[in-house]
N, C-alpha and C positions, 0 to 999 in steps of 0.2 A: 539379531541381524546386524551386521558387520557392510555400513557404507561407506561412501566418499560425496562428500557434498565438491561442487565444484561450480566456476561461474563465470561467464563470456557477457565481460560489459554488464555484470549485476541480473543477469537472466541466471538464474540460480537451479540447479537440481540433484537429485540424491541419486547417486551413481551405485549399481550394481551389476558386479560379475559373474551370473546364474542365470538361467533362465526365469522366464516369466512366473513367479504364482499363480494360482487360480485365483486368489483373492486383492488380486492385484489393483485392483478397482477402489476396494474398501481403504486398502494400504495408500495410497496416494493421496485420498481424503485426508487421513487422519495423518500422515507422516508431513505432508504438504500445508496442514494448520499453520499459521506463525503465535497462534495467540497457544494452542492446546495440542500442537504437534513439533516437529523439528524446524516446517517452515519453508518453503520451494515453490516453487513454479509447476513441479510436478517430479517423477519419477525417471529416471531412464536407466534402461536395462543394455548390459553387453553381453551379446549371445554369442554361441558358433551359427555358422552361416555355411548353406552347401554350396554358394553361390558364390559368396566373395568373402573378402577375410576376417571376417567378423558381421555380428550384425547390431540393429539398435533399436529397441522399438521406447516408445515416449508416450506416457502417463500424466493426461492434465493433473493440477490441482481439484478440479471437478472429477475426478475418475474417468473419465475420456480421454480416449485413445488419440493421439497427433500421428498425422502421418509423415511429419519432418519436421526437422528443427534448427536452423543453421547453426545459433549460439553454441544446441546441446553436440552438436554431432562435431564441433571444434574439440570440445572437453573429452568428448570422446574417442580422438586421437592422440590429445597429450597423455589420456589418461591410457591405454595400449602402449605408447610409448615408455612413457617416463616409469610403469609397473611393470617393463619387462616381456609386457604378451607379445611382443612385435618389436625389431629395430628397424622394421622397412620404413621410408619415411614417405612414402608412394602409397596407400593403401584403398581400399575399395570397402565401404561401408553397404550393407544392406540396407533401407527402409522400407517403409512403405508405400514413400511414392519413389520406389527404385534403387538403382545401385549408384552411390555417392562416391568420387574420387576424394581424396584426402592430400596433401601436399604437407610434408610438417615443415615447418621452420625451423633447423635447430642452432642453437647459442648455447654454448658453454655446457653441452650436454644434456640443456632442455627443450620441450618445445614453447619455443620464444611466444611466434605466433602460430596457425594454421591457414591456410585457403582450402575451400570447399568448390568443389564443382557443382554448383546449385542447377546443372540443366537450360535447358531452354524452358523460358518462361511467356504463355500467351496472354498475351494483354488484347479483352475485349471495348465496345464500343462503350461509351459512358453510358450508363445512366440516371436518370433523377429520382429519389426517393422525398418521403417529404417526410418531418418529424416535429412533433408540436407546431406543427405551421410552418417550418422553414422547410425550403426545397435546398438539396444537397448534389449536388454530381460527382457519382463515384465511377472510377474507372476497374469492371471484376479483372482479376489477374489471379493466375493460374502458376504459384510455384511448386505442381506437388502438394499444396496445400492451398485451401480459397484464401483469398484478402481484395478487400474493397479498398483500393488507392482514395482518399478524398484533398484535395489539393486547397490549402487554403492560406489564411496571413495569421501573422502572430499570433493575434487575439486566437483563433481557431485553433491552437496548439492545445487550451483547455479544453478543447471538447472530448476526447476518450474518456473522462467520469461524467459524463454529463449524457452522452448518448453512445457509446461502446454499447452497452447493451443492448438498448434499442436496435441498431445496426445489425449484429449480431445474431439477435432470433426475428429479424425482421421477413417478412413469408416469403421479401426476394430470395431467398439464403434458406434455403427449408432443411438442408444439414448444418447452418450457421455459416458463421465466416470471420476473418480477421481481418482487423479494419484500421487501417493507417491513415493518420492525420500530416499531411506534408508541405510544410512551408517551402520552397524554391528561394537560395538566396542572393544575393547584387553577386556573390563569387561563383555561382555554381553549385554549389554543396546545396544538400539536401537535409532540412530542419525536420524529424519525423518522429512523431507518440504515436504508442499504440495500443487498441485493447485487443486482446489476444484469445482465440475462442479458446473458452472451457478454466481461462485461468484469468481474466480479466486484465489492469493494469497492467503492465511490468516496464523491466528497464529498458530491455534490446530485445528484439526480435530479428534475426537473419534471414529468414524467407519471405518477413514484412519489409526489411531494405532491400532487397531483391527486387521484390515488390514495389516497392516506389518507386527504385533506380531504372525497371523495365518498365512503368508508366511516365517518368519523367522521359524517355526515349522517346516516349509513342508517340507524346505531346508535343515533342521536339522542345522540353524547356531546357535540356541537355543535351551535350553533343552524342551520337552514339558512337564516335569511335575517341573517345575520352576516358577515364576513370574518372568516377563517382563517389565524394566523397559523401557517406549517410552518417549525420551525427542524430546519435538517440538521447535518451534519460544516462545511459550507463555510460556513453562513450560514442567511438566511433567507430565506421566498418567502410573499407573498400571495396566497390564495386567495378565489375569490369566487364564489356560486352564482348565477348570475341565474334571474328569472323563468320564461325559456323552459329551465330546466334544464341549460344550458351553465356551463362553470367559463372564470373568466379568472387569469389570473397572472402577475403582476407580480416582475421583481426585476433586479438588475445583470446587466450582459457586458461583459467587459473584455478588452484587446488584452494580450497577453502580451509575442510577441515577435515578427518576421519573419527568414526566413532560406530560405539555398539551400542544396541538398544533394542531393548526387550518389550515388546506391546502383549499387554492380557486381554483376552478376549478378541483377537483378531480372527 
């Protein structure tokens, strides 16, 4: 099997230009290991699409299906572009929660950065969960994909290894959820970790900075008619609210490595 690993802000995944496998479940597992595989966040596929110009669908590190991904669906513009499938630098991605606009950035013949049309994003009312005794106030928000906004201070920056999981398969969430931990800072900018369903840890997550940047709005700890800057583990990512209530965002995707590789017994 002939992929391209590729990575937005250290959110890593193993790019393929084919349709899905059947066994695509297993594959993600075991290609997705870092200790006993190649090592990812998870898998993602670039299909044909009868709808828009390409499509993408995204394979946890647990074998569970995401239904969007902002980091992966950046890489998955450069990576259309800069292989040649496409020179429109305007393109229209399929998911699962929808059809995603594309913007590429390009520099010297690359795609420098991308911005993503991440939709409109609904943000509901808080509520309090409790965990080992402590009560928490998360705010659910809706990018296409769940995530529990949790707003906290420094010290609360360790908590995604400490209770992500807990969060996660907690019975509020009965198909799980991704769950951001978000500091507010004296500039404005937004301090945010995250555990990520079905793949735990990682570096960046774009529809969990979506995610906080349309619950820092809601809360008014941010202006809404400003850009939003969200720094993560990997980096940072611009957010922005537009007038019709859609959020866009901006940030790198870069090529890691390519390579081939043969699994026995898949």
């Amino acid at each position: 099997m002939k992929f391209t690993k590729m990575q937005g802000l250290g959110n890593d995944y193993l790019y393929f230009h084919e349709e899905v496998p059947a066994n695509v479940s297993k594959l993600s597992i075991l290609l997705s290991d870092r200790h006993y595989g190649i090592g990812s966040d998870g898998l993602i596929y670039i299909t044909a699409s009868a709808t828009a110009d390409f499509g993408m669908r995204i394979f946890n590190a647990d074998g569970s299906e995401a239904l969007m991904c902002g980091n992966g669906i950046r890489c998955v513009g450069k990576y259309i572009y800069e292989k040649g499938l496409s020179k429109k630098t305007d393109l229209q991605i399929e998911t699962k929660s929808g059809i995603r606009q594309l913007h590429l950035h390009i520099r010297n013949g690359k795609a420098d950065s991308v911005s993503v049309n991440m939709g409109k994003v609904t943000v509901s009312d808080p509520k309090e969960i409790v965990i080992h005794g402590q009560a928490y106030t998360l705010y659910p928000v809706n990018t296409g994909n769940p995530h529990a906004v949790i707003f906290t201070d420094e010290a609360g920056l360790t908590l995604p290894e400490k209770i992500g999981a807990l969060i996660e398969h907690h019975p509020l969430f009965p198909d799980g959820v991704n769950c951001e931990f978000v500091r507010v800072c004296d500039d404005g900018k937004l301090r945010m970790r995250v555990w990520e369903r079905g793949s735990g840890v990682t570096m960046a997550c774009g529809t969990g900075a979506t995610a906080s940047a349309a619950a820092a709005v809601f809360t008014g700890a941010v202006p809404s008619d400003m850009p939003v800057s969200v720094e993560l583990d990997g980096g940072i990512l611009e957010l922005r609210k537009e007038d019709n209530g859609e959020f866009w965002m901006r940030g790198p995707a870069e090529f890691v490595y390519e390579a081939e590789i043969e699994m026995e017994g898949v």
